[in-house]
N, CA, C and O atoms as a Tripos MOL2 file, in Angstrom:
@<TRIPOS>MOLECULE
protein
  204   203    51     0     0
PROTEIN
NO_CHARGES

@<TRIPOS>ATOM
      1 N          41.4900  112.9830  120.1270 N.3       1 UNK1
      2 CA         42.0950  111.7110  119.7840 C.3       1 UNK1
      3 C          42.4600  110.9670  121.0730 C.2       1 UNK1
      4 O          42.9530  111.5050  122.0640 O.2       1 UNK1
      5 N          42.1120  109.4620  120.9270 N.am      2 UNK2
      6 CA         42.3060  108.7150  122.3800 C.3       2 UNK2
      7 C          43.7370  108.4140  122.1640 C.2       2 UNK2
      8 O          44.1380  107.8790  121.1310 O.2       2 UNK2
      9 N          44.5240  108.7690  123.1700 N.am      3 UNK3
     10 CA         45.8370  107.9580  123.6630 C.3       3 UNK3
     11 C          46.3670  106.8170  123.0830 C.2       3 UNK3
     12 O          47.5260  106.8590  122.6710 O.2       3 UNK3
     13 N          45.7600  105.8810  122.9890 N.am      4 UNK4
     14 CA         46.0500  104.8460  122.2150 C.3       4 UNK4
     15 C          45.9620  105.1710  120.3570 C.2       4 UNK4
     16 O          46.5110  104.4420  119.5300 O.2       4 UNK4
     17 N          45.3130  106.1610  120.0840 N.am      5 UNK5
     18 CA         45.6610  106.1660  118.7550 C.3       5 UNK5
     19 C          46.6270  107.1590  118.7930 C.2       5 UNK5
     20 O          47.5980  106.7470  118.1580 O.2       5 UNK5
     21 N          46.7860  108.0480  119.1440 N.am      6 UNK6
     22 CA         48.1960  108.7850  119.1950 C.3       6 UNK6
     23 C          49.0800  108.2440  119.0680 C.2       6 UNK6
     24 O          49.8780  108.7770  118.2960 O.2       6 UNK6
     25 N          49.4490  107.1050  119.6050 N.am      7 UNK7
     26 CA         50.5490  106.3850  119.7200 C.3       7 UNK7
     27 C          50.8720  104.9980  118.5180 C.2       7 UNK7
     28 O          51.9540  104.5080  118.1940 O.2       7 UNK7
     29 N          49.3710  104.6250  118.0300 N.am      8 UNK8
     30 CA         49.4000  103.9770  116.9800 C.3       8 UNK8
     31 C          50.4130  104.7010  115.6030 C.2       8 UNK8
     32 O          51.3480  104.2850  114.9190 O.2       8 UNK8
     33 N          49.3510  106.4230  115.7030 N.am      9 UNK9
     34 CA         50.4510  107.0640  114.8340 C.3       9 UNK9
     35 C          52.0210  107.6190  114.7340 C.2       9 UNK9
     36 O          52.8170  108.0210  113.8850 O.2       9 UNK9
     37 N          51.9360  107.3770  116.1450 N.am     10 UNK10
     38 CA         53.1790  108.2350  116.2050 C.3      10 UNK10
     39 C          53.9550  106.5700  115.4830 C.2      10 UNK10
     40 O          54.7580  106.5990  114.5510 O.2      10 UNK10
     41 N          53.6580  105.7310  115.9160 N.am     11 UNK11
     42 CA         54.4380  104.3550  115.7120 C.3      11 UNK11
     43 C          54.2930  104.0620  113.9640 C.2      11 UNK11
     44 O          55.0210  103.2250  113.4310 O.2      11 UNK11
     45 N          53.5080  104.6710  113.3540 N.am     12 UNK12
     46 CA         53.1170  104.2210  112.0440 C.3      12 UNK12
     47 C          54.1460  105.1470  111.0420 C.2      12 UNK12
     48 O          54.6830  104.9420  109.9530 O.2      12 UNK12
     49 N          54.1190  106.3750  112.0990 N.am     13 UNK13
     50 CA         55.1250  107.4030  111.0410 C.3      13 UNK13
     51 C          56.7910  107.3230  111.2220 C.2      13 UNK13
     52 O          57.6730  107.8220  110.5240 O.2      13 UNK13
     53 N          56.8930  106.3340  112.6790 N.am     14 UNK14
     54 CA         58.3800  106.1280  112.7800 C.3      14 UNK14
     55 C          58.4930  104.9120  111.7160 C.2      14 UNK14
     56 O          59.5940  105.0100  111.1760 O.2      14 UNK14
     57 N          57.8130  103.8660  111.2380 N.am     15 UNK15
     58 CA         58.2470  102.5760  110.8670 C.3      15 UNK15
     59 C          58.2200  103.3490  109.2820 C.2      15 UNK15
     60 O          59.0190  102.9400  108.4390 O.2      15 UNK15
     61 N          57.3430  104.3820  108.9650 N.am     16 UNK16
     62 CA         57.6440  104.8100  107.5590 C.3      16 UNK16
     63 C          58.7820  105.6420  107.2220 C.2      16 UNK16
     64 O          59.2680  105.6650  106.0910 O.2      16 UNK16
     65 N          59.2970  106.4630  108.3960 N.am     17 UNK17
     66 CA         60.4320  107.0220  108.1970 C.3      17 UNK17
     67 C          61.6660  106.1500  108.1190 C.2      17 UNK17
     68 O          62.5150  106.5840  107.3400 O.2      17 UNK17
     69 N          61.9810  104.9610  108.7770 N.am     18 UNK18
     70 CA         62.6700  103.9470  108.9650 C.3      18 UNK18
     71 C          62.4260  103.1360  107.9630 C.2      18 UNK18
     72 O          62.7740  101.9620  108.0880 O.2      18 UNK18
     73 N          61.9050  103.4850  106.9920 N.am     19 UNK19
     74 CA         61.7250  102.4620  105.3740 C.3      19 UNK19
     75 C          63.0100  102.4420  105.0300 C.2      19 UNK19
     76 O          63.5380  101.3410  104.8710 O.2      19 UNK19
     77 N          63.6460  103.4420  104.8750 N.am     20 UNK20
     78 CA         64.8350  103.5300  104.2360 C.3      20 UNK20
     79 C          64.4060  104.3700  102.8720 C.2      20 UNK20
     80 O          65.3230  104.7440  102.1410 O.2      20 UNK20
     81 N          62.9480  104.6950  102.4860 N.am     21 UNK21
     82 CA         62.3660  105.4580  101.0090 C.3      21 UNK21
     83 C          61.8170  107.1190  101.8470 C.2      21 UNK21
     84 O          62.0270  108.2830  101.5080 O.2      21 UNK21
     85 N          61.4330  106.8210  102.4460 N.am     22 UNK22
     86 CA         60.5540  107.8630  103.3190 C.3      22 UNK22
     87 C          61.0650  108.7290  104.5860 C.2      22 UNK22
     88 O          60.4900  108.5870  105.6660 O.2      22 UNK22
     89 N          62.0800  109.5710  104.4590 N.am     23 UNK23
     90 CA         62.8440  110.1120  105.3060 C.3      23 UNK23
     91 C          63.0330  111.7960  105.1680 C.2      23 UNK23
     92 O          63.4980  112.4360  104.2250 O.2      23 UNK23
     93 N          62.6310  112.1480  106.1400 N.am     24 UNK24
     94 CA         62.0380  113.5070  106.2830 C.3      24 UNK24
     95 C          63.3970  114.2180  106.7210 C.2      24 UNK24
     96 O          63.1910  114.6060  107.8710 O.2      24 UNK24
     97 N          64.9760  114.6460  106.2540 N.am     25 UNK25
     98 CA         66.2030  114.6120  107.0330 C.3      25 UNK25
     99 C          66.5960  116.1410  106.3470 C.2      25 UNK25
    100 O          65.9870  116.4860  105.3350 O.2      25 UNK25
    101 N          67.3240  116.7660  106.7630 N.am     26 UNK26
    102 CA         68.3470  117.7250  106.2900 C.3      26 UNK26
    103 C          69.8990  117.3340  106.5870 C.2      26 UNK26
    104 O          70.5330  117.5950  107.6090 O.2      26 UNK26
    105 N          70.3730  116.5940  105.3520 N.am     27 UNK27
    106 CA         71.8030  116.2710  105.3870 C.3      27 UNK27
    107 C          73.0520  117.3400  105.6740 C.2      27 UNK27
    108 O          74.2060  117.2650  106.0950 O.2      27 UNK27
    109 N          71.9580  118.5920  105.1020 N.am     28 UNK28
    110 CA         73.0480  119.4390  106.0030 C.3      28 UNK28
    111 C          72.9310  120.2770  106.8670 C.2      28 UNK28
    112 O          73.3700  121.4210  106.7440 O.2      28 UNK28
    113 N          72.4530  119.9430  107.6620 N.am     29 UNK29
    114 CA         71.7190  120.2250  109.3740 C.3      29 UNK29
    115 C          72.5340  118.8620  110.1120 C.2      29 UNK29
    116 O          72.8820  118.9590  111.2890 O.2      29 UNK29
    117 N          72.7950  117.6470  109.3560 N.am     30 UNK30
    118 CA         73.0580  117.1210  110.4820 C.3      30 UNK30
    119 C          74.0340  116.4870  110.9210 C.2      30 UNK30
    120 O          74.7920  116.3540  109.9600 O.2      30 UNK30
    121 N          74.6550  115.8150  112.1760 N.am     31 UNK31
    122 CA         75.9670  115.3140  113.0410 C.3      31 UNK31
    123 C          76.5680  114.3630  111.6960 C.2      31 UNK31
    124 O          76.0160  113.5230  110.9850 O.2      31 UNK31
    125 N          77.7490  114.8380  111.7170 N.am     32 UNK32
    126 CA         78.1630  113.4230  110.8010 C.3      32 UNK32
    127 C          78.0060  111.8950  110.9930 C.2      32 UNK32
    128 O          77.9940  110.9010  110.2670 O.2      32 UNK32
    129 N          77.9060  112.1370  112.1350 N.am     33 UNK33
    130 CA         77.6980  110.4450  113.1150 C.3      33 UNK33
    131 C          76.3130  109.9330  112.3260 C.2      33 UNK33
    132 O          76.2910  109.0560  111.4630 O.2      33 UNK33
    133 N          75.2510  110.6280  112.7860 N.am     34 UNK34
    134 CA         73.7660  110.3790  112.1940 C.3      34 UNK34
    135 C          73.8430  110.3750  110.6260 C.2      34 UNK34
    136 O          73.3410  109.3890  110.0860 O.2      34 UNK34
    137 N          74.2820  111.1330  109.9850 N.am     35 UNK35
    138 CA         74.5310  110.5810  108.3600 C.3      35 UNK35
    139 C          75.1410  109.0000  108.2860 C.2      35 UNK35
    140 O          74.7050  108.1950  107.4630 O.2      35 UNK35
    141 N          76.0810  108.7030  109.1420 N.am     36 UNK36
    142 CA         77.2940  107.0330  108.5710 C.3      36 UNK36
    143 C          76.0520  106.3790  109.4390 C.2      36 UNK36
    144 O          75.9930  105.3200  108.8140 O.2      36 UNK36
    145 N          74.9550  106.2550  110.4990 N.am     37 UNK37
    146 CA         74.5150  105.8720  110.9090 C.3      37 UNK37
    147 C          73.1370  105.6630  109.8860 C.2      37 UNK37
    148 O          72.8340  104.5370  109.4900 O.2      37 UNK37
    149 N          72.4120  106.7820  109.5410 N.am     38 UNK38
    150 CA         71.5290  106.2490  108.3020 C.3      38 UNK38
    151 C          72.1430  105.5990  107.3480 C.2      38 UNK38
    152 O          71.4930  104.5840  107.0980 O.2      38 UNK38
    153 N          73.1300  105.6870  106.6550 N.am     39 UNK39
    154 CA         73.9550  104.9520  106.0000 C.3      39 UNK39
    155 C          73.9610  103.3000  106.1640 C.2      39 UNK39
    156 O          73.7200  102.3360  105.4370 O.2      39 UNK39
    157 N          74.4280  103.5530  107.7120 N.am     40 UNK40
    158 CA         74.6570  101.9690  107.7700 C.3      40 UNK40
    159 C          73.3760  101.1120  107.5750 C.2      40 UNK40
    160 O          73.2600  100.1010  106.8830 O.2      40 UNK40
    161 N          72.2520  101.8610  108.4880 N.am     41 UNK41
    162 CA         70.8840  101.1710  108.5740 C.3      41 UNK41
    163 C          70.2710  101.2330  106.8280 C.2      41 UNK41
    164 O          69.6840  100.2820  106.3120 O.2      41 UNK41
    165 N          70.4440  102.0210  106.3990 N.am     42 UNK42
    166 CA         70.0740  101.5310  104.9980 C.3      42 UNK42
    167 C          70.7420  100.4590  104.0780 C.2      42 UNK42
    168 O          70.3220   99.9970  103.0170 O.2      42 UNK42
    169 N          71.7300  100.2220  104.6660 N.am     43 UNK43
    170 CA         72.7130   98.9360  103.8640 C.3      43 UNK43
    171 C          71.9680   98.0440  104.4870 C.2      43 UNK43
    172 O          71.3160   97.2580  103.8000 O.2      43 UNK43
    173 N          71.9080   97.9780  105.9620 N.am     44 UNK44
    174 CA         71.2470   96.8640  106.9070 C.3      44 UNK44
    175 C          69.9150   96.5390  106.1140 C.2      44 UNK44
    176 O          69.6800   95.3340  106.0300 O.2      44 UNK44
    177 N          68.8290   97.5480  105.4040 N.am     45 UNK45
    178 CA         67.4670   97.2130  105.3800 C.3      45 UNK45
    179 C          68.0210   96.9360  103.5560 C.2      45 UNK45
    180 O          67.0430   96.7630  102.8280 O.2      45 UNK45
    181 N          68.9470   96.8990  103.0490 N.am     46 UNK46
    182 CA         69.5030   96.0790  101.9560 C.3      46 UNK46
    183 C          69.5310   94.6850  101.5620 C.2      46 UNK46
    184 O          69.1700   94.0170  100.5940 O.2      46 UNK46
    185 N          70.1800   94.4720  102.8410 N.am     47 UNK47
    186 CA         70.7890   92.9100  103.2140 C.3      47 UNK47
    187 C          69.2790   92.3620  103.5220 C.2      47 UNK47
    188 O          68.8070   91.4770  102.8080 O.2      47 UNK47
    189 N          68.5300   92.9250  104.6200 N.am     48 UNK48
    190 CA         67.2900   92.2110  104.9040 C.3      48 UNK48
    191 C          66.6260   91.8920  104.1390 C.2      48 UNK48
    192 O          66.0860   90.8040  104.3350 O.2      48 UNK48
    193 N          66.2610   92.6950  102.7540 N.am     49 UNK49
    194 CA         65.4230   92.3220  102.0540 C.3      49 UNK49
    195 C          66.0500   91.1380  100.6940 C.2      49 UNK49
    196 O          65.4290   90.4650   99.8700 O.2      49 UNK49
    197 N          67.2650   91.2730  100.9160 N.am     50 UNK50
    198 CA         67.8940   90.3320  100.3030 C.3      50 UNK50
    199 C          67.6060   88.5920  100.3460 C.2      50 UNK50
    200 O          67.4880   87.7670   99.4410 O.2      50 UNK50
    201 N          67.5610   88.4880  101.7290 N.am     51 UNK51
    202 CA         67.3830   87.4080  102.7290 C.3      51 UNK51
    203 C          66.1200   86.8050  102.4260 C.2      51 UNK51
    204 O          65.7060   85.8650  103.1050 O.2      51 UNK51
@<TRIPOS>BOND
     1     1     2 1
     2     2     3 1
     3     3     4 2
     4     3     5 am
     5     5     6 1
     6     6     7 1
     7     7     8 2
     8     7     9 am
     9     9    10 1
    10    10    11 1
    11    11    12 2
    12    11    13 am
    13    13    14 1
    14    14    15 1
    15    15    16 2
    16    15    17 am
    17    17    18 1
    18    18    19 1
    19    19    20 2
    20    19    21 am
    21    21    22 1
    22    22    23 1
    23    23    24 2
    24    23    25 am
    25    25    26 1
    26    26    27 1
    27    27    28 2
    28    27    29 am
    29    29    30 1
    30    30    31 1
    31    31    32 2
    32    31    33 am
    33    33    34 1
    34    34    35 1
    35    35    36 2
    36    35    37 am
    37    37    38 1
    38    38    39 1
    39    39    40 2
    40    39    41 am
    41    41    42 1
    42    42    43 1
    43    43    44 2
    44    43    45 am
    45    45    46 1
    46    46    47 1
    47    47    48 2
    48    47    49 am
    49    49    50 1
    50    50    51 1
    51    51    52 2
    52    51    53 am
    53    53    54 1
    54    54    55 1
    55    55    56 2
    56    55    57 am
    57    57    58 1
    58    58    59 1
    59    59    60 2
    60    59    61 am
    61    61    62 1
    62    62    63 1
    63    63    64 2
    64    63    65 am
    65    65    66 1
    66    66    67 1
    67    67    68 2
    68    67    69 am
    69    69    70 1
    70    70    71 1
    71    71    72 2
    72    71    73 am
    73    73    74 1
    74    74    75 1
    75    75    76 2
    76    75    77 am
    77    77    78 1
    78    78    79 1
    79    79    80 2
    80    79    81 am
    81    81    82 1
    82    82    83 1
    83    83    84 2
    84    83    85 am
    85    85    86 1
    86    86    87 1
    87    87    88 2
    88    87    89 am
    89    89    90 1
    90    90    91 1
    91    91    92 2
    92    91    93 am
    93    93    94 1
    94    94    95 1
    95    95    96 2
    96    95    97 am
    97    97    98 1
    98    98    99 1
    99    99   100 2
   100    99   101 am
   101   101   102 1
   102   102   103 1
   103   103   104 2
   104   103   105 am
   105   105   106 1
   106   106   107 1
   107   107   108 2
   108   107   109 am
   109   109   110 1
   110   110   111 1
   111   111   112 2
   112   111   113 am
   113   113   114 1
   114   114   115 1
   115   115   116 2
   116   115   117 am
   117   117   118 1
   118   118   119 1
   119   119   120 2
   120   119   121 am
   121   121   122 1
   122   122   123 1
   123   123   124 2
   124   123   125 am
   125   125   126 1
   126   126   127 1
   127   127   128 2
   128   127   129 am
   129   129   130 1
   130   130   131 1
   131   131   132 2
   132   131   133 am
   133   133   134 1
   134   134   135 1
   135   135   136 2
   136   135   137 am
   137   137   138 1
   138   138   139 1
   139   139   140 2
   140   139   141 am
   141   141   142 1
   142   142   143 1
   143   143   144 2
   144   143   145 am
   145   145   146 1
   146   146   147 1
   147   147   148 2
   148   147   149 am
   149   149   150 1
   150   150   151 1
   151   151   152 2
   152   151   153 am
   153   153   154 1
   154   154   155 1
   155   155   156 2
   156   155   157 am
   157   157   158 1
   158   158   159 1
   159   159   160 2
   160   159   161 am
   161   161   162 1
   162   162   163 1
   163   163   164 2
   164   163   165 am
   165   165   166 1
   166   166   167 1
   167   167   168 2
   168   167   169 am
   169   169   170 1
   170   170   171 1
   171   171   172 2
   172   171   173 am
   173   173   174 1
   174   174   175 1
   175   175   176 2
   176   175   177 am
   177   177   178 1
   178   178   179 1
   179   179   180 2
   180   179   181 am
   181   181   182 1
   182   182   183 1
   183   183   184 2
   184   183   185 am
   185   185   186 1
   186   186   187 1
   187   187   188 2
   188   187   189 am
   189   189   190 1
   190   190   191 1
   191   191   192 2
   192   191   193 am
   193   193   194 1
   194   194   195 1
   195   195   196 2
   196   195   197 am
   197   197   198 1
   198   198   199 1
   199   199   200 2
   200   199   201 am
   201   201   202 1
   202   202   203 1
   203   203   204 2
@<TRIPOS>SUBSTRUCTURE
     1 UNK1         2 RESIDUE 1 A UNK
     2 UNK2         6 RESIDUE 1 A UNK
     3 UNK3        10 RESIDUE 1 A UNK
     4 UNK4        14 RESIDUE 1 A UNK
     5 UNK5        18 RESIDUE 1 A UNK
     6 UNK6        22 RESIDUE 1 A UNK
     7 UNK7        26 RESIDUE 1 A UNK
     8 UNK8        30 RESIDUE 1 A UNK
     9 UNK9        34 RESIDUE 1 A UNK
    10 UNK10       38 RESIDUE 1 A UNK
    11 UNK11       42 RESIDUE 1 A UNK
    12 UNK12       46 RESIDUE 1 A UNK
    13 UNK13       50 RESIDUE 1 A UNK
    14 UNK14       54 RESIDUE 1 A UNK
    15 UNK15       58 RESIDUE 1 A UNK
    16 UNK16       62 RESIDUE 1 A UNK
    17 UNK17       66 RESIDUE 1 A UNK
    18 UNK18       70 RESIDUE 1 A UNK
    19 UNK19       74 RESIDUE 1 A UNK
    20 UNK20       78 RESIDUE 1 A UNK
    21 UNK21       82 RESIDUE 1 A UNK
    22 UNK22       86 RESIDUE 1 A UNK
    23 UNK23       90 RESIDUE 1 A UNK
    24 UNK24       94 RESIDUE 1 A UNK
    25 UNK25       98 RESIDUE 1 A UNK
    26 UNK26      102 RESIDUE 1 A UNK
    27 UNK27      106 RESIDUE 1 A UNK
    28 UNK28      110 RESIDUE 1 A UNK
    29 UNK29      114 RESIDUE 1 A UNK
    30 UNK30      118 RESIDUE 1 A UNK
    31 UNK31      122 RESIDUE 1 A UNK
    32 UNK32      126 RESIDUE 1 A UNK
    33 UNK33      130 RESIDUE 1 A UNK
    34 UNK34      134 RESIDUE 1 A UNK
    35 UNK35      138 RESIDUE 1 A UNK
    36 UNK36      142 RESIDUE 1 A UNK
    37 UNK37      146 RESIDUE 1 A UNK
    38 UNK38      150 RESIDUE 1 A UNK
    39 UNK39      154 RESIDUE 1 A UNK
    40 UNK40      158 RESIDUE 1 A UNK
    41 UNK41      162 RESIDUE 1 A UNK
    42 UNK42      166 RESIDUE 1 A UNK
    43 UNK43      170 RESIDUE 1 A UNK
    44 UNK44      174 RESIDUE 1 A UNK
    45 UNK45      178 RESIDUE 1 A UNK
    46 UNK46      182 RESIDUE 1 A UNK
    47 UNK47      186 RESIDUE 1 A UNK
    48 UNK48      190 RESIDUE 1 A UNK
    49 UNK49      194 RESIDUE 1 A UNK
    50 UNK50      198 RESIDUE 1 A UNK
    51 UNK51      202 RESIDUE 1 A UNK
C-alpha cells in the first residue's frame, strides 16, 4: 500500500469513529475525563446538525 493511501485510511476511519454512531470505546477501560469529553463532543455533533 502507497503512503498516501495509508493515510487516506487512517483519515477515513478517524472521521467514522468521530460520527458520534461509530465508536469503537470501552467505557470501562476508560479516564473519566475522556467519557465527559465524548459526551461533550457528541452534544457538539447534536447542535451541528441542528444548524
Amino acid at each position: 500500500m502507497k503512503k498516501d493511501q495509508h493515510q487516506k485510511t487512517n483519515h477515513e476511519l478517524a472521521a467514522q469513529e468521530s460520527d458520534g454512531e461509530y465508536v469503537e470505546f470501552s467505557k470501562e477501560l476508560a479516564d473519566p475525563n475522556d467519557v465527559k469529553a465524548m459526551a461533550r463532543m457528541k452534544a457538539a455533533d447534536q447542535r451541528a446538525k441542528k444548524q
